[in-house]
Structure formats: C-alpha cells, structure tokens
C-alpha positions as CSV (number, residue, x, y, z in Angstrom):
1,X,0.0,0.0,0.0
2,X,0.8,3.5,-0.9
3,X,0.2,6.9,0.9
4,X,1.1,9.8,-0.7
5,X,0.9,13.9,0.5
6,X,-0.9,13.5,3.8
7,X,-0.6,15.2,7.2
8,X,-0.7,13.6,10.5
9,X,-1.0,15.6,13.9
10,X,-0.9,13.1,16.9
11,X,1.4,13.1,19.8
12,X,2.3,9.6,19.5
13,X,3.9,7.8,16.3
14,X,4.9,4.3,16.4
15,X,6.3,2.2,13.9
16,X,7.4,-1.4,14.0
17,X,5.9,-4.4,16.7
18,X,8.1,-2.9,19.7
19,X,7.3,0.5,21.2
20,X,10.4,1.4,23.3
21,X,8.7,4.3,24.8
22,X,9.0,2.1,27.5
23,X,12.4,0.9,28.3
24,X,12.3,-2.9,28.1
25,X,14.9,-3.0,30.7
26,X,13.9,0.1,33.0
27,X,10.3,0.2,33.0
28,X,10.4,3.7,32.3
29,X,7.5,5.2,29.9
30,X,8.5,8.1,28.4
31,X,5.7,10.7,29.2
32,X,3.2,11.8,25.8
33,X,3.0,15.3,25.5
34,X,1.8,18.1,22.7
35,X,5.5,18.2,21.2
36,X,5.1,14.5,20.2
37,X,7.3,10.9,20.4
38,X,8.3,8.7,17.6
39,X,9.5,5.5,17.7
40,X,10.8,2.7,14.8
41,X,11.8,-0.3,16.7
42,X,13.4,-1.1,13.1
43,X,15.7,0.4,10.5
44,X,15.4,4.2,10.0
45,X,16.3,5.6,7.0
46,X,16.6,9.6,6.6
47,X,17.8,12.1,3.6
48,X,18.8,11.1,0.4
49,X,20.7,7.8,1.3
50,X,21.2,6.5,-2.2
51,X,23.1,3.3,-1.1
52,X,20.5,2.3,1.7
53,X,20.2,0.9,4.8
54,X,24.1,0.9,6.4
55,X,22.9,1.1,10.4
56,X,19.5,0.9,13.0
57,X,19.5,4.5,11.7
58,X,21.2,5.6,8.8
59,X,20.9,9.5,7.6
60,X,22.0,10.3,3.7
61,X,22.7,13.7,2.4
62,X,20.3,16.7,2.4
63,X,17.8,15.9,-1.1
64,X,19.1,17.5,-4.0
65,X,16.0,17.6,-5.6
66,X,14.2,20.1,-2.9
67,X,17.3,22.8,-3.0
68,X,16.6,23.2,0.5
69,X,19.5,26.4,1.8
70,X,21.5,24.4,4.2
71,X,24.2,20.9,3.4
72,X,24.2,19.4,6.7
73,X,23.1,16.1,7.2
74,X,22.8,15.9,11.2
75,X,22.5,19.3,13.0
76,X,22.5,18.7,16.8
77,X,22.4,22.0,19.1
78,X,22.4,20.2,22.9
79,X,24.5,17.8,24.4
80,X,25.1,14.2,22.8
81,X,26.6,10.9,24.5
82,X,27.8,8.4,22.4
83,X,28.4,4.9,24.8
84,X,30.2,2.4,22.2
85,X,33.1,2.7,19.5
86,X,32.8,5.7,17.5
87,X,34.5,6.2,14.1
88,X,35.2,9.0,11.9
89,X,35.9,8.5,8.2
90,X,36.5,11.8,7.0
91,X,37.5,14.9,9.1
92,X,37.3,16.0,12.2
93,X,36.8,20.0,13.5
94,X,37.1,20.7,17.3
95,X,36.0,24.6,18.2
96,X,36.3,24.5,21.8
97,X,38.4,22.0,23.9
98,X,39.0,18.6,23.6
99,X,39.2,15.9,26.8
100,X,40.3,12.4,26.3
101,X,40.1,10.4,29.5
102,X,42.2,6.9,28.5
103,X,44.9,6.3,25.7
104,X,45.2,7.8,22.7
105,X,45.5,5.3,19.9
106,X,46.0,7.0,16.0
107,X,46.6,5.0,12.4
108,X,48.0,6.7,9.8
109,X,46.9,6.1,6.1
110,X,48.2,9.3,4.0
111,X,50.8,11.6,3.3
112,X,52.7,13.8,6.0
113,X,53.3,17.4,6.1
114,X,56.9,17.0,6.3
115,X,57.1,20.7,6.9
116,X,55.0,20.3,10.1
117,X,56.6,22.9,12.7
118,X,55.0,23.3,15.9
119,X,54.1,26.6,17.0
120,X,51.5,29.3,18.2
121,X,49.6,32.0,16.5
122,X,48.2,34.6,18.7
123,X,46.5,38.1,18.9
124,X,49.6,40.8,18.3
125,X,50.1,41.6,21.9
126,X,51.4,45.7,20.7
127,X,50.3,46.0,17.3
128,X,46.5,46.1,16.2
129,X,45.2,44.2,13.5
130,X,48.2,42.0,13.5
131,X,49.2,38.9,14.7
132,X,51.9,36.7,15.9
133,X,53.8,33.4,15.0
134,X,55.9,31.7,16.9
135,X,57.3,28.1,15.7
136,X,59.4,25.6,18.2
137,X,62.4,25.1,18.3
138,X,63.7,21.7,17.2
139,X,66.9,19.3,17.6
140,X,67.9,15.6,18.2
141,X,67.4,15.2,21.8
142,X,65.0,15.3,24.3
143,X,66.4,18.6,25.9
144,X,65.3,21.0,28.1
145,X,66.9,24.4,29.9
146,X,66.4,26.5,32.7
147,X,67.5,30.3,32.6
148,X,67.8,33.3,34.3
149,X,70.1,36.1,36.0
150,X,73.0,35.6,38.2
151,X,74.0,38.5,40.6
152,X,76.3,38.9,43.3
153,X,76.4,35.3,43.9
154,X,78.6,31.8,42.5
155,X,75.8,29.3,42.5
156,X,73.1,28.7,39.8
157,X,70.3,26.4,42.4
158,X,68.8,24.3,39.7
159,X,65.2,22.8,40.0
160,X,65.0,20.1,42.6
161,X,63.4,17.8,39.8
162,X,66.2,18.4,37.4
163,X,68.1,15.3,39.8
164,X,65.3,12.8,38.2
165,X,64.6,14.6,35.2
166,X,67.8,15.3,33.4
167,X,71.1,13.4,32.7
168,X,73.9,15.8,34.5
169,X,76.5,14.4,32.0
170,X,74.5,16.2,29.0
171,X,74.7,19.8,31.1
172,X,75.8,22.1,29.5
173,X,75.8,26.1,30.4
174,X,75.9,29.2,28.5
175,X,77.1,32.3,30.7
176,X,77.1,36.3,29.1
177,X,78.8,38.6,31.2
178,X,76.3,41.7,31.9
179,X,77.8,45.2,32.0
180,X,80.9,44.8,31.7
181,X,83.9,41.8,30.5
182,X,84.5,39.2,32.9
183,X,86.6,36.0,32.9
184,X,83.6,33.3,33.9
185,X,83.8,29.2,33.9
186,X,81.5,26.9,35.7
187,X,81.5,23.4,37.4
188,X,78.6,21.4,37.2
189,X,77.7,20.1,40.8
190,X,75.0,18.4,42.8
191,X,71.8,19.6,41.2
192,X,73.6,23.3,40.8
193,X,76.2,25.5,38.5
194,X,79.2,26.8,40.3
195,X,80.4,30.0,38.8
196,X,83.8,31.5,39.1
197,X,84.8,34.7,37.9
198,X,88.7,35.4,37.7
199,X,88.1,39.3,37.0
200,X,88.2,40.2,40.2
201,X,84.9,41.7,40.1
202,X,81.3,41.1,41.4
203,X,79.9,38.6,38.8
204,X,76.7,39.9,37.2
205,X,75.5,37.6,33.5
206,X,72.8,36.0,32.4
207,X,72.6,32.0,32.2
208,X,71.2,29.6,29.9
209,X,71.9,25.8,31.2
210,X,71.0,22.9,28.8
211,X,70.7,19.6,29.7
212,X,69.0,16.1,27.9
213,X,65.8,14.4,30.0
214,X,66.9,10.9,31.2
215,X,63.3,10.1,32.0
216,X,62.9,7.9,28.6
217,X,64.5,6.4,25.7
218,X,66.7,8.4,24.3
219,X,66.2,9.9,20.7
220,X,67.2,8.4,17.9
221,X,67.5,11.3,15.1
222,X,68.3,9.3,11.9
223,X,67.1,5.7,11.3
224,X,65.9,3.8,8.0
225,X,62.4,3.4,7.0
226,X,59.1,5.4,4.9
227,X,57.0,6.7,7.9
228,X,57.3,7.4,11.8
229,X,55.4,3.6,12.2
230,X,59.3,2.6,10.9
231,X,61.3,4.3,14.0
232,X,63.3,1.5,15.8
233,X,62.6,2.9,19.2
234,X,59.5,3.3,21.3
235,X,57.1,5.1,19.4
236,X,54.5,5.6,22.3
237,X,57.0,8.0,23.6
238,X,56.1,10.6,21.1
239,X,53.5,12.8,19.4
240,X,54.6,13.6,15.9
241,X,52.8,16.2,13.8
242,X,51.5,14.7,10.6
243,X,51.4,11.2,12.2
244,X,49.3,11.3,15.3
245,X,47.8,14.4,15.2
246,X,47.4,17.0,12.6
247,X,47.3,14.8,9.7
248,X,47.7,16.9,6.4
249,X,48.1,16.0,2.9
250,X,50.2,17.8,0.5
C-alpha cells in the first residue's frame, strides 16, 4: 500500500511491533505530551541515502531535488553521549576543547606534512590588527633548559626535579657577562652550576643551562624506513605532527 501527500498531527507515532517508549529494561515510559514521540523499533532511514540501509539508523545527504539552503546532514544544538566505538571516516573539527580520558591510539593512512613545525599564532600583543607566530624550536634530543640572571652570587640552584629529570653528564651552560667583560667558567655540581669569575669583580650575567631528559629512551634522530610507524625505538614515547595528530596531505 501506498500513501502519498498527507498530514498527521498526533502526539504519539509508532512504527514497527516494539514501542520502546518504554524501556524494556527500566520500565520507564516516556511521558506523551503536545510536542510529540516517535518510535521505529526497526531500520530508519533519513535524507537522500542512495546506497541504503548501512545502520538501526542511517541519515544520507540533504535531497538535492528540494534545493533546501542548508548541506548538513545531522545538526545537533544540545548535548550528545555516544556509549560504544565511535569512528570517523572523513575529518574532524574541534572549536572549543577537547578531553580524552584513556589512551590515545592514531593509524596513519596518507601523506605527512613534512614541513610540520610546531608553533603558536596569537593576537599581536602591541600592534593592532596583527598577529603573531611563533614556531618551536627543534633538535635531536630530548632537551630541556632553565634560565635566568646571576647577581652577586657563584651558585646557579637548579630545579630540585632536574636530579630525576635530566642526565647531569648532558649539562651544558651558557654564561654572558652583563655590564661589563668578565673572565667566567663553571663546574657542574650536585643539582647546581658553580660560577667563578677570575676578574676580580662582582659577577653579574645572564645563564642559559641545557641539559638532555633521562626520563625515557633516548632519541634516535636518523634511522631507516618510509614513515614514523618505521622508527626503531618506542614510538608511544612521542607525538609527531603529521602522524598522530594533525594529519595533512600535500
């Protein structure tokens, strides 16, 4: 049987043998009122799904035929809960934050942006109607630093954590003399920089120390192979852009 062009106004639309306006398992009836309840206890099939069924519910595209002004196929303006395996065959856009309780897992089928630099693009903090862009800076180790001023003083107190964080063979310390020339050389000792100063005068410089993080495997810069999946090391120890986030294709 056919029924074509009709209009039906009830508050209560079900189709299929089951109505799971009450929950089978919770006994809960979900309450009839003037905005209405519809329920298909089998497949549901919306838009312009030329290749059919695919799921319970399966939406197509927005009907060409109707040249109705919007594309979207789902538009969904309150909150949503998803309670099973979701996945995503096409691309993904976050506005707003992003919180992942578990592991991160990521397969990569594509090409890499080998050009992918790491940075920051913010709101020109003097100039208006500019911005700013910062990238990272990059080498082949997992280093780290901790700068400052020294004044009136030999010892450079490094971070109590730096003793379980970073290697003290890799230190390495960069010292500029401020205001005026003056012989400096340092020691590295336990968990701080000694700084002598054979000028005979009050040491004043800035100080960058360096060192390489001893809390993982170390890096291993060059090695054979066609994508990061090939690195010889633990790759769970890293988040390369292009590979497990920010996928691009040339």
């Amino acid at each position: 049987m056919t029924i074509k062009n009709i209009s039906i106004e009830t508050i209560g639309l079900h189709v299929g043998s089951n109505n799971w306006a009450r929950g089978k398992d919770t006994g809960n009836q979900v309450p009839y009122k003037k905005t209405g309840l519809f329920t298909c206890s089998g497949i549901s099939i919306f838009g312009e799904a030329k290749q059919g069924a695919r799921a319970a519910v399966t939406i197509g595209t927005v009907d060409s035929v109707s040249k109705l002004p919007f594309s979207d196929s789902l538009y969904v303006l309150g909150t949503s809960q998803f309670f099973a395996d979701m996945r995503i065959s096409a691309n993904l856009r976050v506005t707003g934050n992003a919180t992942i309780s578990g592991t991160t897992y990521s397969t990569f089928r594509g090409s890499i942006n080998v050009q992918g630099w790491k940075g920051f693009d913010i709101k020109h903090p003097t100039k208006e109607n500019h911005r700013l862009r910062y990238v990272c800076l990059e080498g082949p180790e997992g280093g780290v630093y901790y700068r400052g001023i020294l004044k009136d003083s030999e010892f450079i107190e490094l971070p109590d954590y730096w003793k379980d964080l970073v290697d003290t063979k890799t230190i390495t310390v960069h010292l500029t003399p401020i205001g005026t020339y003056q012989y400096l050389y340092y020691t590295v000792a336990k968990n701080r920089i000694i700084v002598k100063n054979h000028s005979n005068l009050p040491t004043h410089c800035s100080y960058i120390v360096y060192g390489e993080r001893k809390d993982g495997e170390r890096l291993i810069p060059e090695y054979e192979g066609n994508s990061p999946e090939d690195y010889p090391g633990k790759n769970d120890q890293y988040s390369i852009a292009g590979y497990h986030y920010d996928r691009r294709t040339l």
